[in-house]
C-alpha positions in Angstrom: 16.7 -0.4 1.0 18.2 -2.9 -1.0 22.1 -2.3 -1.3 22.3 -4.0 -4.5 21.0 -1.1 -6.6 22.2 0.2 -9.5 22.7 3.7 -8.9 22.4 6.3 -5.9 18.9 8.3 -5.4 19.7 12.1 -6.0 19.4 12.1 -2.1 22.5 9.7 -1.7 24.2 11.7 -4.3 24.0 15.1 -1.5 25.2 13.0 1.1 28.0 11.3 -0.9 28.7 15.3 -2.4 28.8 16.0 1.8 31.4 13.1 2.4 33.4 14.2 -0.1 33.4 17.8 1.2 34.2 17.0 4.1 31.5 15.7 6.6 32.4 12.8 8.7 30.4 9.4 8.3 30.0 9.3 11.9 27.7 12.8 11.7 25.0 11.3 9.7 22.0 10.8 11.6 18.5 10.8 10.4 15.2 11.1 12.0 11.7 10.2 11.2 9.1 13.2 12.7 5.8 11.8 12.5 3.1 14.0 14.4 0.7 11.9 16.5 -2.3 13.2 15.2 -3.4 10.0 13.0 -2.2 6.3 12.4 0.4 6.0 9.2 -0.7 5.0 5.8 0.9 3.9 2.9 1.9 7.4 2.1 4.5 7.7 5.0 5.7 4.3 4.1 8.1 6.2 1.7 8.9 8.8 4.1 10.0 5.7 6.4 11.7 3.8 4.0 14.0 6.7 2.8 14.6 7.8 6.3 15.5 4.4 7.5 16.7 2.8 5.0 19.6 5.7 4.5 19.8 4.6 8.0 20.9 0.8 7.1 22.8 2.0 3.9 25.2 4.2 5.7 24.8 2.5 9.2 23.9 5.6 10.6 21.2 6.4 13.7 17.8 7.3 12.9 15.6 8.7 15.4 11.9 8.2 15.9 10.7 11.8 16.9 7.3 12.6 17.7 6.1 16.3 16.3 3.9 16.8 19.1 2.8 20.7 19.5 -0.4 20.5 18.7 -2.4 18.9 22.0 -6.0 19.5 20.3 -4.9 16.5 17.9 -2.6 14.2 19.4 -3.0 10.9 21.5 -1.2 8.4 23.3 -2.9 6.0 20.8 -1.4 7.7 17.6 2.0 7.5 19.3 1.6 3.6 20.3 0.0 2.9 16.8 3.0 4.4 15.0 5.9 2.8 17.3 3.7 -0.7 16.3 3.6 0.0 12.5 7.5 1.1 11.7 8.6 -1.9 14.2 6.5 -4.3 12.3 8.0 -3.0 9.1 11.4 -4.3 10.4 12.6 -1.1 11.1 14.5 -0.1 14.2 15.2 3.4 15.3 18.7 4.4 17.9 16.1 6.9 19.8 12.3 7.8 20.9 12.3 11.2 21.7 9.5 14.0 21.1 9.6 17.7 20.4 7.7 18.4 23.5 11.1 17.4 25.2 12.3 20.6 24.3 9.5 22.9 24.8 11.8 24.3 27.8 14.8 24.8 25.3 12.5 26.5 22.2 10.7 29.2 24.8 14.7 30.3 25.9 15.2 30.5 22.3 12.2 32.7 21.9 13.0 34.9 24.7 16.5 35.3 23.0 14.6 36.3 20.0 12.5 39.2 21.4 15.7 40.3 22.8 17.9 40.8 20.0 14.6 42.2 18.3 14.0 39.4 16.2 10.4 38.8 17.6 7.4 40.3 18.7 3.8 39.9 20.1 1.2 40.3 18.0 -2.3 41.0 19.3 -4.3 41.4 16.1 -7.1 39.0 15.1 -6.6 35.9 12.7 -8.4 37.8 10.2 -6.7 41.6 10.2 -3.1 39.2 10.1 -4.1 37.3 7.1 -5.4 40.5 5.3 -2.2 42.3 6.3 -0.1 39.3 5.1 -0.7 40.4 1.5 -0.7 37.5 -1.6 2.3 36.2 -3.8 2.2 39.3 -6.4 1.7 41.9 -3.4 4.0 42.7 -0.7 2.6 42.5 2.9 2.4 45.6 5.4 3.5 45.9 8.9 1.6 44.8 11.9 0.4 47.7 13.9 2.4 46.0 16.9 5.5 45.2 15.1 7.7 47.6 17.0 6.6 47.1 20.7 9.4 47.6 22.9 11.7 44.6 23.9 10.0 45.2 27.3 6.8 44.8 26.8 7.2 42.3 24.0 8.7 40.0 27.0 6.0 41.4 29.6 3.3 39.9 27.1 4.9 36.7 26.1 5.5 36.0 29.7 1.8 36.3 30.3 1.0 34.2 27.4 3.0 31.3 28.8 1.1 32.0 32.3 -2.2 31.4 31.0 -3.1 35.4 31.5 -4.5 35.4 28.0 -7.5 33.5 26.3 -7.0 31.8 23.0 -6.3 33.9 19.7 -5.7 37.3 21.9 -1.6 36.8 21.4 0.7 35.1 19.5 4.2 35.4 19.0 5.5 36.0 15.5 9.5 36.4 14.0 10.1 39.5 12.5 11.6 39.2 9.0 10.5 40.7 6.5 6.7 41.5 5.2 7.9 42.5 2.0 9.6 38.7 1.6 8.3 37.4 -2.2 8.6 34.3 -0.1 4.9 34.6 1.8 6.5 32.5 4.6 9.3 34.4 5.3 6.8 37.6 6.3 6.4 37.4 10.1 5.8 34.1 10.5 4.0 33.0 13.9 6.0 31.1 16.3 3.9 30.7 19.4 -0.1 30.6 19.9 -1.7 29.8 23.0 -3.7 26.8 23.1 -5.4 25.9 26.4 -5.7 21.8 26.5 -4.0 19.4 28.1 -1.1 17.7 26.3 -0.9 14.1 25.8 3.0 14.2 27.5 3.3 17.5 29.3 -0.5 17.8 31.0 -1.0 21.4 31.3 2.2 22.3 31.6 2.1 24.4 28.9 -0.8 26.8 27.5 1.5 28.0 24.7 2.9 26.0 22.0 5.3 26.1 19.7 4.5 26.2 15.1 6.0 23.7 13.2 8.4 26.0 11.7 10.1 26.7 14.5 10.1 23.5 16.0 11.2 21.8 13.4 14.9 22.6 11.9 15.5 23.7 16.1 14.8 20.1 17.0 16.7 18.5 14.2 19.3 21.2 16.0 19.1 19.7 19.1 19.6 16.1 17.8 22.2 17.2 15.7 20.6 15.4 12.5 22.7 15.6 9.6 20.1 15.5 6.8 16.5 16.5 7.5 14.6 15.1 4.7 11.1 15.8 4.3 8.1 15.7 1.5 8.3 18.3 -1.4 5.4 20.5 0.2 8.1 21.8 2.9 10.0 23.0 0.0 8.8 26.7 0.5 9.8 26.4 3.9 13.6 25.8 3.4 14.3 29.1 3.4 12.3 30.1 7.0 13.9 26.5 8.5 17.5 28.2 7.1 16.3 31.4 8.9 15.3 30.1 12.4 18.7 28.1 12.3 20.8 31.3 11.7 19.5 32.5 15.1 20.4 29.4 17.2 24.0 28.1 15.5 26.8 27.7 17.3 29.8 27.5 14.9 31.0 24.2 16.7 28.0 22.0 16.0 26.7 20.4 12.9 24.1 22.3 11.0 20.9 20.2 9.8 20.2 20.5 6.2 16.7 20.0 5.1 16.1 18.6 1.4 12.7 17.2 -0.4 11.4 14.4 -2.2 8.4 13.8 -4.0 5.5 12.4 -1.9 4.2 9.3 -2.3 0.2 9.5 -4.0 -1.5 6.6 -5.0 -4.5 6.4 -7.0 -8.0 5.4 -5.5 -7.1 6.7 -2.3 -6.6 9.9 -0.2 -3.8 10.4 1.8 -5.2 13.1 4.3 -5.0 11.8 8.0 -8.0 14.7 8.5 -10.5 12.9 6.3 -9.0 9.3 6.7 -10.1 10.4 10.4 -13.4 11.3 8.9 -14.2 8.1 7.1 -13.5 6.6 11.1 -15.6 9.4 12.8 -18.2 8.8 10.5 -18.4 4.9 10.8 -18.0 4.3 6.8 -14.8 2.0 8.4 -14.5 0.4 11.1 -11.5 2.1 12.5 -8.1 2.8 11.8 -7.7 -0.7 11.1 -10.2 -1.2 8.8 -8.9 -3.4 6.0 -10.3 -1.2 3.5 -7.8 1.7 5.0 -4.9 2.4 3.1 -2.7 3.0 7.0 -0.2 0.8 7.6 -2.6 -1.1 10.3 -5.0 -1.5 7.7 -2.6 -3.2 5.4 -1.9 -5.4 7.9 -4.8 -6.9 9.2 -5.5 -7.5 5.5 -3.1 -9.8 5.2 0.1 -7.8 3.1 3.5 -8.2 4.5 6.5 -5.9 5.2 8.2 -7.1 2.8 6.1 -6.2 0.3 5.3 -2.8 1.3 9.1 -2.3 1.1 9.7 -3.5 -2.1 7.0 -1.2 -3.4 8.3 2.2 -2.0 11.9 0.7 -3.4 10.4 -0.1 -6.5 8.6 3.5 -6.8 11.9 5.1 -5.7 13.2 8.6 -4.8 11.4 11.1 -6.8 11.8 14.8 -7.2 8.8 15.5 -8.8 5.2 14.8 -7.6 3.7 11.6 -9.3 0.7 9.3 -8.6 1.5 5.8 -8.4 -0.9 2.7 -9.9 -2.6 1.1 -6.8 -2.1 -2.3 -9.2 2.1 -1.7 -8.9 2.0 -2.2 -4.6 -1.1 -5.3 -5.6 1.2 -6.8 -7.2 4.2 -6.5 -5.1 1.9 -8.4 -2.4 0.9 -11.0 -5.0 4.8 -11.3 -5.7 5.5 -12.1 -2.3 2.5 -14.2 -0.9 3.2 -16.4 -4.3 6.5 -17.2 -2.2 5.2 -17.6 1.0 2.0 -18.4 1.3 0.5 -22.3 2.1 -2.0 -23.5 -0.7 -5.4 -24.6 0.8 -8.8 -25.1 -0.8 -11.7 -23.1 -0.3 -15.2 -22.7 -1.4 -16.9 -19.2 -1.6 -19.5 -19.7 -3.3 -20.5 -23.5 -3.5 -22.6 -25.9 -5.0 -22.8 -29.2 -3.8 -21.8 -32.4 -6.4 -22.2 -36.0 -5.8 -20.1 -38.4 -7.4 -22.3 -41.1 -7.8 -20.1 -44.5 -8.6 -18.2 -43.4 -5.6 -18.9 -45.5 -2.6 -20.9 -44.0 0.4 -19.1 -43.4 3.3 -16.0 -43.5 1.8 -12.8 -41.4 2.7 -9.4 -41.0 1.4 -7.3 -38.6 2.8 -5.2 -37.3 -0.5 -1.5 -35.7 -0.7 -1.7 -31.8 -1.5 1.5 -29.9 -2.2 1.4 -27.1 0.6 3.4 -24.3 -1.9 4.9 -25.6 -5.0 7.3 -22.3 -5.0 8.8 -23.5 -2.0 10.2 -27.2 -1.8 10.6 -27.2 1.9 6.9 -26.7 2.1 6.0 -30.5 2.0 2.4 -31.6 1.9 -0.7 -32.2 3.7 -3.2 -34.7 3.7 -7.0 -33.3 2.5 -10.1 -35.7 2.7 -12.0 -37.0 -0.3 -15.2 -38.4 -0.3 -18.6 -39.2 -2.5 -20.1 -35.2 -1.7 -18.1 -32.1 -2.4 -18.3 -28.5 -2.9 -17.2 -26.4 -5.9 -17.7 -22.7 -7.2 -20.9 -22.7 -8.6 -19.2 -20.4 -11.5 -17.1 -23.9 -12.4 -20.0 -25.2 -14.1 -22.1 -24.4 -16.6 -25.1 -27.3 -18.6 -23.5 -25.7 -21.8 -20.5 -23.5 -22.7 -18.2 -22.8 -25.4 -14.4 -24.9 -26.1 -12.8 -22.1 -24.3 -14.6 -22.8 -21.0 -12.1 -24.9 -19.5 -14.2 -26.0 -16.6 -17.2 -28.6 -15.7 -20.0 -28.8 -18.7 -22.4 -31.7 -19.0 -20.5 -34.1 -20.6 -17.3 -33.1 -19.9 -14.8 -34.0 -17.9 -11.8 -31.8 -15.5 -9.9 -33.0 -13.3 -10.7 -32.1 -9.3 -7.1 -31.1 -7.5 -5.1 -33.5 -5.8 -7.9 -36.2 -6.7 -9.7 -37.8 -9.8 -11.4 -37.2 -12.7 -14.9 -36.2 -13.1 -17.5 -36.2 -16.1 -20.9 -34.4 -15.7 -23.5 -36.2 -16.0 -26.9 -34.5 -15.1 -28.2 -31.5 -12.8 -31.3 -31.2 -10.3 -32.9 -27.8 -10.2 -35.0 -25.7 -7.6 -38.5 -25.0 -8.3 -36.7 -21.6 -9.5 -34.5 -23.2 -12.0 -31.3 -22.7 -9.5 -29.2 -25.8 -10.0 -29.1 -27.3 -6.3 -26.6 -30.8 -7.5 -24.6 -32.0 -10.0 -24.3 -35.8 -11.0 -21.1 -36.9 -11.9 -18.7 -40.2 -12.2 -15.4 -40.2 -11.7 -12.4 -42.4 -13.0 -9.2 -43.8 -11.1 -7.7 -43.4 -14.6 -5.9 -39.8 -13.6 -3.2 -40.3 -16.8 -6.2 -39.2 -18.6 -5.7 -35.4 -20.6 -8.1 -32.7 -19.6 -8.2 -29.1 -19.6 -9.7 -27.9 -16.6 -8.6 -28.6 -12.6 -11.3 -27.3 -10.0 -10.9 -27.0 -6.5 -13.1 -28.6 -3.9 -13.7 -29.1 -0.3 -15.6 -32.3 0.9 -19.0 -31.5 2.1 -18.4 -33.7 5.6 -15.1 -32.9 6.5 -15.6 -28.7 5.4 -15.3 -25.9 7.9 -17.3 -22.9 8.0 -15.5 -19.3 7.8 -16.6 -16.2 7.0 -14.8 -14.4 4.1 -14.9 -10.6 4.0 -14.3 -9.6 0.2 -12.9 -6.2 0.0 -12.8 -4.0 -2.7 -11.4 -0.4 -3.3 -12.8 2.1 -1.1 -13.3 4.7 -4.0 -14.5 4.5 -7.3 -12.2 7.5 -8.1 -8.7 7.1 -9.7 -8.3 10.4 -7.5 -11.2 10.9 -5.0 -9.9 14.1 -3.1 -9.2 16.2 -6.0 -12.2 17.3 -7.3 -13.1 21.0 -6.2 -16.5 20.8 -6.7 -17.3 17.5 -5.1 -16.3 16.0 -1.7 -14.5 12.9 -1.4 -17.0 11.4 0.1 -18.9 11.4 -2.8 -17.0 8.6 -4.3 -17.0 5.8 -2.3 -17.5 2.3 -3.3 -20.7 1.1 -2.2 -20.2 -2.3 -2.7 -16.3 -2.1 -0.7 -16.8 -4.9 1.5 -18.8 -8.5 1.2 -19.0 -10.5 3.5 -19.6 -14.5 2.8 -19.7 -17.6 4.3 -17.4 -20.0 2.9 -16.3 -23.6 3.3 -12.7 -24.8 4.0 -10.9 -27.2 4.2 -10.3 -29.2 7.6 -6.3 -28.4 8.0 -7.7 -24.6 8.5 -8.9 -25.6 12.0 -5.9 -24.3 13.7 -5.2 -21.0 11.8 -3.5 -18.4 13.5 -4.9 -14.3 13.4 -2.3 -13.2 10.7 -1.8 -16.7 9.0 -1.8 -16.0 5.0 -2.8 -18.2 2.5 -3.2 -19.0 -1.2 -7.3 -20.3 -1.5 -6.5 -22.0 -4.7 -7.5 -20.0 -7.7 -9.3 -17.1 -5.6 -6.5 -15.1 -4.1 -4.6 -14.2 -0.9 -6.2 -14.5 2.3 -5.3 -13.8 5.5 -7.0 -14.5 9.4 -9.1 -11.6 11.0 -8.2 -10.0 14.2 -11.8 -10.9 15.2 -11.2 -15.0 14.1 -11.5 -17.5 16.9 -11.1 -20.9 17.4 -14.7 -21.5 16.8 -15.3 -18.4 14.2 -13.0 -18.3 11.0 -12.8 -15.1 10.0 -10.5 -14.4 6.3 -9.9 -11.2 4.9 -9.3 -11.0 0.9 -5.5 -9.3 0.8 -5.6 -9.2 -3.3 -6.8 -11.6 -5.9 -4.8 -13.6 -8.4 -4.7 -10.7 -10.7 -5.9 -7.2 -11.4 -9.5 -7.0 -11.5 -9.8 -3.2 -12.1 -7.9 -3.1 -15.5 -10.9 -4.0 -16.9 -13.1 -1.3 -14.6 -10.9 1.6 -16.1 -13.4 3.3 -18.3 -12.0 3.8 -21.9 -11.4 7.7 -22.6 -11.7 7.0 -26.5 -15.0 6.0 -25.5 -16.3 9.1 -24.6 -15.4 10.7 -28.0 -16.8 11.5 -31.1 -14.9 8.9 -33.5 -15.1 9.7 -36.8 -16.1 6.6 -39.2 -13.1 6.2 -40.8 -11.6 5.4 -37.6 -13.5 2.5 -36.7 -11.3 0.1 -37.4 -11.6 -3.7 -36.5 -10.3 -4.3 -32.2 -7.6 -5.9 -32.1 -7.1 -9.2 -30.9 -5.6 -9.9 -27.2 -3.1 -12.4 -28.5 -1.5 -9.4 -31.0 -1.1 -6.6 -28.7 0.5 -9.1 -26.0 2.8 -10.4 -28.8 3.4 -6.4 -29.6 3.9 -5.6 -25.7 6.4 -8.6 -25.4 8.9 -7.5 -28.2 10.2 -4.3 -26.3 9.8 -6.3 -22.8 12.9 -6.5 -21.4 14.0 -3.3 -22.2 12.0 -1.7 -20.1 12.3 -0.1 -16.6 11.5 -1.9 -13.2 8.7 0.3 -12.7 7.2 0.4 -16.4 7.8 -3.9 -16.8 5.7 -4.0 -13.9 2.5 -2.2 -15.4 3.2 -3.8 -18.5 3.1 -7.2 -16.8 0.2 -6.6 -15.3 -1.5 -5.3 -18.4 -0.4 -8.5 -20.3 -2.0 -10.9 -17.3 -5.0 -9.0 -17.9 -5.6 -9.5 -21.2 -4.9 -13.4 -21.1 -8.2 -13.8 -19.8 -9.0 -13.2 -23.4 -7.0 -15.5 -25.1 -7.2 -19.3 -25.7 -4.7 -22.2 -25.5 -5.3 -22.2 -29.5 -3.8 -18.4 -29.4 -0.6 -19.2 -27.4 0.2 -22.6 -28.8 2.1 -21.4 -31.8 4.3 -19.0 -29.9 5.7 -22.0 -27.7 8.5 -22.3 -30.7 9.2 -18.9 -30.3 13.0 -18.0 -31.0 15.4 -18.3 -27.9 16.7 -14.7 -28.5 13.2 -12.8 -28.6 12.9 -13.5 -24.4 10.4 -10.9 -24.4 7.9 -12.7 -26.6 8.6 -15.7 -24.3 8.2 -13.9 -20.8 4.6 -12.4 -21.8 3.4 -16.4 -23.3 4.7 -17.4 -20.1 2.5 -14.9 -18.3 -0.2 -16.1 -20.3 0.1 -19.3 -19.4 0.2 -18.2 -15.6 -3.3 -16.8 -16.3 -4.3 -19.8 -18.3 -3.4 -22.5 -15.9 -5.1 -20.6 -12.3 -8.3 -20.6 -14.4 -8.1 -24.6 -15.1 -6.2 -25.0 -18.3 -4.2 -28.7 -17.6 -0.9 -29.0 -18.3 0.1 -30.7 -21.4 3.2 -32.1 -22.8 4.0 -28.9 -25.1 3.4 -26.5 -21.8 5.4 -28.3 -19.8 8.2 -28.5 -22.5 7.8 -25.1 -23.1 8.4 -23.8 -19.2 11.5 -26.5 -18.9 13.2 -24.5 -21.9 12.5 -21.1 -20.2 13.4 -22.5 -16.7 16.9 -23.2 -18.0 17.6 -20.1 -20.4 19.9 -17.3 -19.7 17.6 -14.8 -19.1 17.0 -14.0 -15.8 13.5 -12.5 -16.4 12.1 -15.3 -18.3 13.3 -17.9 -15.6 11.9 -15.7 -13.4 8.4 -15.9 -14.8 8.5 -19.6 -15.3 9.3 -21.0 -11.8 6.2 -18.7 -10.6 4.1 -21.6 -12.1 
């Protein structure tokens, strides 16, 4: 968490209201109580960041604690996998420890329970309990067993732990209240005996304890100040409050448990159960798979911790259950790989071009600036010769004035190089176009629109380039009750290519990002070697799927009189810009993204006028400098009014607009 912020979360505001009662800073500790059952996603990346970062904020201990009672579901591998991801998130936790560590301590407790007469062994089945349990509007009715003796409730329980007893014959359940309007609060079950081997304890153990009693007795035994959890457990405060009354001694701190919203983003589920299915089933490759939405998954595509932190400080601490735009964390990626990442050329899709007054067997190694964001960066040399690649979608035989790429006839400049003019095309026996014909001038003063990247045919490596795309088609694929999940994956979620690069790529790391000029982000492959460049796509320039969303006006009946004329691009971006600035982080975002997404549609001719733009209407000026962000990645050359017009807003007083113009 960022300390500069501009007010307290309403979960700072308890712990400030605890201070002030009272409490000593140096009884704050936090924990973090992932089960092993599953590898993180971006879900728990919240949970993490609140957790930990109230951790950092108040330089308090935060323990990494391991819910592990259920050994039909947990691993070794989910506990390493989880240790991996928070470390790599930069995160750093005062202890390890595990509920099973106090398996011992929570079966005394129990026994102190039955007792005092607080607990008792139930032997019906799963079925006759549930039916018993009642519903919300009706009260629940006594278990035929609920008033065994002390005696025999221990005699029982004892067995239970001894292994005397087959699974679902016994379990032991708290007796509250079945009347409770709190269904939770009616007998809940403590124990159940569950006969496999536990990924700490072996068989140890054949009983083991619920989560509702493990939980606020372990954050008991750590003495955690503040138990926070997800708003789900919300229900549950009041049987957490409960268990804790038996335990307390007046001399220790008492836990408090509060919730926060959870974090749900759209296009992807959130369930480690069918995230294990998607694995099980081999639609992924693994946990890892780039297409996953875990925190390993993320990784190996290529986004960094930074950027994952930003986004769950950006979202914030919620009390209210929301679903959050997959484009807000895609662009906190692009925000920080624009910073950070080398520029290199790269060909996905190529078509080879001759320049044909150049001379044969010529090289010349040219200067390329490695990250223009980053004046440290310095440059590298890239070779130039008579036969390159480019995208075949860089050219077309004809196209309109606001293609700003190759045509016959025209001219665009090739990065870091010279200047090209089409001249003619050879074609397949299919009509494909196999070369284009150019001739190039040492005259690079010359003004043209376009700048294409390129890799030179003799000196390119070969890579393979997996293109990923969502892994749903659904805004929310796991919330339809009559269709599975499963239903609604992507088909086309991965491509895999193979590419050309250039030369300097030859020593690439596994993990290295970079900027493929004009394409996206791209990072190195686990599975890369020396000899096999493998790049995974992290995110594109900008938002693709904008575009995808289908129109809901669309689906309506519109009535005649409502068809009016659509509206230009350049007139809602001009409308969008005006109330800019005044809004919040998280809405300027969208609206940002929105705005870069509908500069695709708009021509130099369309901005132009709005480079005069008033000083004092910065909103107006931040979304033409956006446009012109778009504008320029897909070729537009700089000209004298562009670049007077980013020199103004690079040295105004408004941090946003300066902001926007040293991105480019």
């Amino acid at each position: 968490m960022s300390e500069e912020r501009r007010s307290l979360n309403f979960i700072e505001q308890i712990i400030e209201e605890d201070l002030a009662n009272g409490m000593s800073k140096n009884d704050l500790r936090f924990r973090f109580p992932p089960e092993p059952n599953g590898y993180l996603h971006i879900g728990h990346t919240k949970a993490i960041g609140i957790s930990f970062g109230l951790g950092e904020f108040y330089n308090a201990p935060v323990n990494l604690r391991f819910d592990d009672t259920n050994p039909a579901k947990e691993e070794q591998e989910y506990v390493d996998a989880i240790k991996r991801d928070i470390a790599w998130l930069g995160y750093k936790w005062d202890k390890v420890l595990f509920s099973s560590d106090y398996f011992q301590q929570l079966y005394d407790w129990a026994i102190l329970l039955i007792k005092e007469g607080k607990a008792y062994v139930d032997s019906q089945s799963s079925e006759a309990m549930a039916e018993q349990k009642g519903t919300p509007t009706e009260p629940g009715t006594d278990s035929p067993y609920r008033n065994r003796t002390v005696e025999e409730n221990l005699e029982l329980f004892q067995k239970m732990k001894d292994g005397a007893f087959n699974e679902g014959e016994h379990i032991l359940r708290a007796k509250i209240d079945m009347q409770h309007t709190n269904m939770l609060m009616r007998d809940p079950i403590m124990y159940r005996v569950v006969k496999k081997e536990h990924h700490r304890t072996g068989t140890d153990w054949c009983i083991y304890p619920m989560y509702d009693w493990t939980h606020g007795e372990s954050d008991y035994i750590e003495q955690i100040s503040h138990s926070l959890c997800s708003l789900e457990f919300k229900p549950h405060r009041e049987l957490y409050d409960w268990f804790l009354d038996q335990v307390v001694e007046p001399n220790k701190l008492r836990p408090k448990q509060r919730e926060f919203a959870r974090l749900n983003l759209s296009y992807t589920i959130m369930s480690k159960r069918k995230l294990l299915k998607l694995v099980e089933d081999g639609i992924v490759s693994g946990w890892d798979d780039p297409r996953m939405p875990t925190i390993s998954g993320l990784r190996r595509r290529g986004y960094t911790p930074a950027a994952l932190r930003k986004f769950v400080e950006t979202v914030g601490v919620a009390k209210r259950d929301n679903v959050i735009d997959v484009s807000l964390l895609e662009f906190c990626i692009r925000e920080d790989l624009n910073k950070t990442a080398p520029r290199v050329m790269a060909v996905l899709n190529p078509v080879k071009l001759i320049i044909t007054n150049y001379p044969e067997g010529k090289v010349e190694w040219m200067d390329a600036e490695n990250n223009q964001e980053d004046e440290s960066a310095g440059y590298r040399k890239v070779p130039f010769s008579r036969e390159i690649y480019i995208e075949k979608e860089d050219f077309k035989e004809e196209a309109s004035n606001k293609f700003f790429r190759l045509k016959l006839g025209g001219e665009v400049r090739l990065k870091n190089a010279y200047i090209i003019k089409a001249e003619s095309v050879i074609k397949d026996a299919h009509g494909e176009i196999t070369e284009i014909h150019c001739t190039y001038s040492e005259d690079t003063s010359k003004k043209v629109k376009g700048t294409l990247h390129w890799v030179s045919i003799a000196h390119a490596l070969k890579a393979e380039v997996r293109e990923y795309d969502r892994l749903f088609m659904d805004e929310a694929p796991d919330s339809h009750q009559d269709k599975d999940f499963m239903e609604f994956l992507n088909p086309n979620s991965l491509k895999t290519i193979e590419a050309f690069v250039e030369p300097s790529l030859k020593d690439a790391k596994i993990g290295d990002r970079y900027q493929f000029q004009r394409l996206g982000y791209f990072s190195v492959d686990d599975d890369a070697t020396s000899n096999n460049l493998i790049f995974n796509k992290t995110v594109g320039l900008r938002d693709t799927w904008a575009k995808k969303k289908p129109n809901e006006s669309n689906n309506k009946a519109q009535k005649p009189q409502n068809n009016q004329p659509k509206r230009k691009a350049i007139d809602i971006i001009k409308q969008l810009g005006k109330k800019y600035t005044n809004l919040p982080e998280e809405k300027r975002l969208k609206v940002r993204a929105e705005i870069m997404e509908l500069a695709k549609d708009v021509s130099y001719n369309d901005i132009e006028p709005l480079f005069n733009t008033a000083a004092k209407k910065a909103g107006t000026r931040i979304a033409v400098t956006l446009v012109l962000n778009v504008l320029l990645k897909q070729g537009l050359n700089r000209d004298e009014k562009v670049d007077e017009f980013l020199l103004k807003a690079k040295e105004d007083k408004n941090e946003l607009l300066v902001a926007e113009a040293v991105l480019i």
